[in-house]
N, C-alpha and C positions, 0 to 999 in steps of 0.2 A: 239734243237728239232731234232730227230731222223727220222729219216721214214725206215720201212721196208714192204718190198716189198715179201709178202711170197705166193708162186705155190704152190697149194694142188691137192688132188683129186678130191677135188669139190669145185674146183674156187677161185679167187686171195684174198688175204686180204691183203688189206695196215693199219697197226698198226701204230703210231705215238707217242713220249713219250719220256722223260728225261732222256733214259738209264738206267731207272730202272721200272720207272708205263708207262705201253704203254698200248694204247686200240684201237681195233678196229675201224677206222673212214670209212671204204670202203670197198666193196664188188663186183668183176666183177663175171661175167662167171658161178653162181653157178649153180653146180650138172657138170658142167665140167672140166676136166682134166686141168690144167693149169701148166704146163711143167718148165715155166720161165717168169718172170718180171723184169722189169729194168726199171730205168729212164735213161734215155740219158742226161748226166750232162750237154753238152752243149748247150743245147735247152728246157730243161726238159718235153721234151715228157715222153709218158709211152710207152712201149711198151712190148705184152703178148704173148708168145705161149700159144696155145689152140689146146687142142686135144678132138674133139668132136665125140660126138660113130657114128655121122650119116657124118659130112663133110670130119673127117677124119682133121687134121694139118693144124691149119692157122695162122698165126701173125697178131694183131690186134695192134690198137695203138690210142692214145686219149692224148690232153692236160689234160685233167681234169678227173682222175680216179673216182669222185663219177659222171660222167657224160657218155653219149652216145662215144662209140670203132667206128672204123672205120677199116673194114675189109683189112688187105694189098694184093698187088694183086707179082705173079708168084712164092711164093715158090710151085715150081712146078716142077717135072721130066720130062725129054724127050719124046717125042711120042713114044710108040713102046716099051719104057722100063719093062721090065717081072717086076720090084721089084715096090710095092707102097712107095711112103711117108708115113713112120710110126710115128715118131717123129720129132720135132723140139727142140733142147735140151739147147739151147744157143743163147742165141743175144751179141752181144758186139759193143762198138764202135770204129769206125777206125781212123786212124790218120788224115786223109784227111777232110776235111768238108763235113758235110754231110753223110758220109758213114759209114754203119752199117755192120757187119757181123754176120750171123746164120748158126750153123749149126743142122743137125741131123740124121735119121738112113733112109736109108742106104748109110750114110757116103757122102753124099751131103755139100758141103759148097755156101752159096747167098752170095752176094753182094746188098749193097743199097744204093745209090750215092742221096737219095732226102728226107732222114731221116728217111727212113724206110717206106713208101706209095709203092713203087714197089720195086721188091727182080727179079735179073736174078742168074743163077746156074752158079757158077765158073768152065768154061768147061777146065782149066786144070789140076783139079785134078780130077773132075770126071770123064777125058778121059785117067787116067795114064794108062799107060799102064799095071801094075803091078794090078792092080782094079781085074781083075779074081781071081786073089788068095787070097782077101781079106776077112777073115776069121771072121762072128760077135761075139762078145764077151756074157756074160750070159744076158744083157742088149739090146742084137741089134748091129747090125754095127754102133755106135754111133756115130758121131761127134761133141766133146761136151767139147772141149777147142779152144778158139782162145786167141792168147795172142799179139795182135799188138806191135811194137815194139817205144819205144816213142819218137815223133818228127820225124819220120822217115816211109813216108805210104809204100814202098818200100818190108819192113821187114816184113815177117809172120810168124808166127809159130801156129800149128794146132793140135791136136791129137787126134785120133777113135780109140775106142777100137772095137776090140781086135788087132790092125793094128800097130799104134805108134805112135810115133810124127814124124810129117811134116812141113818142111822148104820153105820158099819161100823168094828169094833178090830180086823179080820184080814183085810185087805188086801182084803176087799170076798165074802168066801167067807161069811158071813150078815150079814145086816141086820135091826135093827129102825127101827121108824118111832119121830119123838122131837116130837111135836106139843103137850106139853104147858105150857097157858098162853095159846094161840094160839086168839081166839075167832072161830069165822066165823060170824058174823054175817049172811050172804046166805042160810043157812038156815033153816028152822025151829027154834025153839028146843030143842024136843022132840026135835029133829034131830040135834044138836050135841055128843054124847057120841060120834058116830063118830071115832073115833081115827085115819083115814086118810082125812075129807074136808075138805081143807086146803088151798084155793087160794092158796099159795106163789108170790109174784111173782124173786123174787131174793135171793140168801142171798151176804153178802162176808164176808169172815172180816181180823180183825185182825193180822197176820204178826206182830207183835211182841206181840201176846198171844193167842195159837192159841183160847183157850177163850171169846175175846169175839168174838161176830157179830151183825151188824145184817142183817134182814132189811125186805123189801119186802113186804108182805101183801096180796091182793087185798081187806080192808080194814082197814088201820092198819100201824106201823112197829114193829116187835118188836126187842130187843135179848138178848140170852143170855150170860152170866159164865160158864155151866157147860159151854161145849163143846155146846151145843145138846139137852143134858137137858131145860130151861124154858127160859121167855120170857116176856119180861115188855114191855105195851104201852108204850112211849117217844112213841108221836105225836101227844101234848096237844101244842099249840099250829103245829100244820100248818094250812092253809089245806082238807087234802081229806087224807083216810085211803088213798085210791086213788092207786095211780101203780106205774112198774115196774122200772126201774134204782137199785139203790144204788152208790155206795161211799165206802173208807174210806181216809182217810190213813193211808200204812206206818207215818210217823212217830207217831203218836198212835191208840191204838188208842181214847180217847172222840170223836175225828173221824168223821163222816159227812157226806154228800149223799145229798138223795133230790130226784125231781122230782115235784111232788105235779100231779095230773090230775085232773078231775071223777071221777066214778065211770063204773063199767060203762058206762052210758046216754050218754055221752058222750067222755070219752077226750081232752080238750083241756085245757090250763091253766085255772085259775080266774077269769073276768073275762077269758081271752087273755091276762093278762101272763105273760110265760113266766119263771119264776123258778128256782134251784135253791139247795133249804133246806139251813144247815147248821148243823149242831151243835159245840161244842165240850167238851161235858161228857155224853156220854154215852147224848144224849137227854132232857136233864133238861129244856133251852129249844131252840129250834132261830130260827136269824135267816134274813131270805130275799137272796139276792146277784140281784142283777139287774141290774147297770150296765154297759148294752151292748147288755143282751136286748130283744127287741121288746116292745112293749105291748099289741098285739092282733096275737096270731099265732094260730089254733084250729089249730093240730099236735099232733100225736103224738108221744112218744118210748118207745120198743120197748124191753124187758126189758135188751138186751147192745148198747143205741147210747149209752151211757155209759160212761168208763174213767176213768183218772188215769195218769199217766208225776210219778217223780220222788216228795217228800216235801216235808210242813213247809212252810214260808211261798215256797217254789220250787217245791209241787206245781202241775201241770197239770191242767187238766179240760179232756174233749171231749165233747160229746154230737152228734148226730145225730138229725132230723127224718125223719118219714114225707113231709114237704112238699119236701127236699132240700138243706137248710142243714145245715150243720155249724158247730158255734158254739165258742170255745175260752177259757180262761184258763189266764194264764199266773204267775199269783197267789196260788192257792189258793181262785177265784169272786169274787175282791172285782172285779175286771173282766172286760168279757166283749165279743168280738168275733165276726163274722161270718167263719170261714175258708173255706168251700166253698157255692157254693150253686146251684143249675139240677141238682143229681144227682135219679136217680132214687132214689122213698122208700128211706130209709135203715133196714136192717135191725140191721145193727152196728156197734161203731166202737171198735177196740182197736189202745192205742197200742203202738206196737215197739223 
């Protein structure tokens, strides 16, 4: 049995099902924004961003999702700070027991050392020094990748757009920015020696090989061997350099998916067929799965409405539409079915 865990615009649904018939068994937060859902494998809480038109960004959390949330308390900014808490875009778990990280705009990263009941603000990246020139992307000053490193609480790596990816080797007390290799292109040329204007779409990291990650670029698909020191472009033979979800097979760390989108000016599949390209060597060729998928569908699919459950020729894909479909394989892409659809637009979609 499956569970997934989908952010909409008007409130969580948790679908449950065989990989192929799933149905709605839950419902939190309706007629509200719900950002991101997760279960926390190691305890199996739930845990929800919410973005409510009157509180404004809270993380909630509950053992039992058809049951009563329990509101967490300090994602919360500084006294005195001019920017509000717009967003909270991401939960993930840390390598440490106990400890959860969130982030969101404007470019705030929490920490939560008691399973996610209290959240404090990681004041060393929020006090970089470099933070004045931090430029937001078409989304927000986002903060909406954290990729812990495995068996190792030490290791972080982070990424906000429109800013880049960011490194930490002590537990998140400094940071440097690690952008190099990474062209953007939507600049001026003259432009583009800035070291921290990097509109970063999505950053997965390879669990069986920590120092391999595939990234999403606001335009092209980057790969990195070194832990995220360089990067090196991998998206010759994509259909569009643009688009916003990756990820990667556990079992194969040269495995990817990406869903390639017109660019900025548009945001739709190429032609409307909706495809999702994959690799099996690195980056080196990438093939497109489509059997199942519409042919003219002009949707959207948002940074974190793509996961995977599972490895290897038994891994699972789910993505989720801004239009309300949720689409599944149960293959590893080679086929592709319709499992959810009349939801409101689809923000996220992570399996449990």
């Amino acid at each position: 049995m499956t569970e997934l865990l989908v952010g909409t615009k008007k409130g969580l649904f948790r679908l449950e099902g065989d990989g192929a018939d799933f149905e709605i068994t839950a419902r939190a937060f309706a007629g509200q924004s719900v950002e991101y859902a997760m279960r926390d494998p190691r305890t199996g809480r739930y845990l929800a961003s919410v973005t409510s038109w009157f509180y404004g960004p809270r993380i909630w959390v509950t053992d039992d999702p058809t049951g009563d949330w329990e509101q967490a308390e300090g994602t919360v900014l500084p006294e005195g700070e001019e920017q509000a808490l717009e967003r909270l875009w991401v939960i993930v778990p840390g390598e440490a027991e106990g400890v959860l990280y969130a982030g969101g705009d404007p470019g705030p990263l929490y920490e939560s050392r008691d399973g996610g009941l209290t959240w404090s603000l990681n004041e060393g990246l929020w006090n970089h020094p470099t933070r004045p020139d931090w430029n937001p992307g078409n989304g927000g000053l986002c903060l909406h990748t954290i990729a812990p490193w495995p068996g190792d609480p030490s290791r972080l790596l982070v990424a906000i757009s429109a800013v880049g990816v960011w490194l930490s080797d002590d537990g998140g007390t400094t940071w440097r920015h690690s952008n190099h290799g990474i062209v953007p292109d939507y600049v001026p040329e003259d432009a583009r020696d800035n070291p921290i204007q990097h509109c970063v779409h999505d950053v997965r990291r390879a669990p069986g090989r920590p120092e391999r990650l595939f990234m999403q670029f606001h335009g092209g698909v980057y790969r990195s061997d070194d832990a995220g020191a360089s990067w090196i472009d991998v998206g010759d033979g994509l259909p569009s350099d643009f688009g916003f979800p990756i990820v990667v097979d556990p079992a194969d760390p040269d495995s990817a998916y990406v869903i390639p989108l017109i660019g900025a000016e548009d945001r739709t599949p190429p032609e409307g067929a909706v495809r999702v390209w994959e690799t099996r060597d690195g980056g080196e060729t990438w093939t497109a799965r489509g059997d199942g998928l519409p042919e003219r569908a002009y949707l959207t699919i948002l940074r974190e409405a793509f996961d995977s459950a599972g490895e290897g020729t038994g891994l699972e894909l789910y993505f989720g539409a801004t239009s309300g479909e949720v689409f599944g394989s149960a293959d590893a892409g080679a086929s592709w079915r319709q499992v959810a659809d009349h939801l409101p637009p689809v923000y996220s979609v992570r399996t449990a």
